[in-house]
N, C-alpha and C positions, 0 to 999 in steps of 0.2 A: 504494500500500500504506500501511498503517496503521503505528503504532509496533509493533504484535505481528506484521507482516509478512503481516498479512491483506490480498487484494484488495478494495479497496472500489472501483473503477469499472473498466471492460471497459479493455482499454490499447486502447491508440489507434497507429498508424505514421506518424512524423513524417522526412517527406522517406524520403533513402537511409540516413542515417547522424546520431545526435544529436551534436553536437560541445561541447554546455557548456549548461547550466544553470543560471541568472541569476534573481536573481528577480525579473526583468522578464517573464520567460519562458522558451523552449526554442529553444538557437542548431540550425537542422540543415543539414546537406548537404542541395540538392534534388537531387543526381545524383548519382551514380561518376564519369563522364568528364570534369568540368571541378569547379571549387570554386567551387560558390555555393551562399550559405545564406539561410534566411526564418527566421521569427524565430515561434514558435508558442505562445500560452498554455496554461494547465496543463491546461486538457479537451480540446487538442487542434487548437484553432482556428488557421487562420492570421493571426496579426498585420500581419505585413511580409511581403511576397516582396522582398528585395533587388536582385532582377536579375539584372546581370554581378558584385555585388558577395562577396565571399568575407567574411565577418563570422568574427573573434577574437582572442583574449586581451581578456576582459570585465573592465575593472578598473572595479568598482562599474556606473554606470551608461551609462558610453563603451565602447566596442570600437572595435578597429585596423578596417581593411578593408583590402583590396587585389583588382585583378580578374589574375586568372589567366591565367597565360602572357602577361604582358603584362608591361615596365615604367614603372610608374607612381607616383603620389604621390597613393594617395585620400585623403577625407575622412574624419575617424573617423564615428562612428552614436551616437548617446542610445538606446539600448536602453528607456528609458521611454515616448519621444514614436514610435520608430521611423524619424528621420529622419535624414539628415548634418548635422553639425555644421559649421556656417560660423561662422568666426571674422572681426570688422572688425578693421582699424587704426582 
């Protein structure tokens, strides 16, 4: 939609459920039954599919991750590149 709330393109359905809006792009659930999300540009495209990984809290251009029903210790994601972030000593 436009600033007057006008439709200017057809909407599009990303994943089950959009969880945050970046503007790198569109975080979504791809399912109901587990938490994983891909990562979708603003016409609707897929960016990233993440996987097992569960993508949020977007601060700027990082997001958390973690994979579901598990405990673990992921990597965060650059929501610009689409990738994990690895850190060296």
């Amino acid at each position: 939609m436009n600033k007057s709330f006008e439709q200017e393109k057809d909407p599009v359905k990303l994943g089950k459920s959009v969880k945050e809006v970046t503007k790198y792009g569109i975080i979504a659930n791809k399912d109901t039954s587990t938490r994983q999300s891909a990562l979708y540009d603003f016409d609707g495209n897929l960016i990233k599919d993440f996987g097992e990984l569960y993508v949020y809290d977007p601060q700027d251009f990082i997001a958390k991750t973690f994979i579901d029903n598990k405990d673990n210790d992921t990597l965060p994601v650059n929501l610009k590149t689409a990738e994990t972030i690895t850190i060296y000593k």
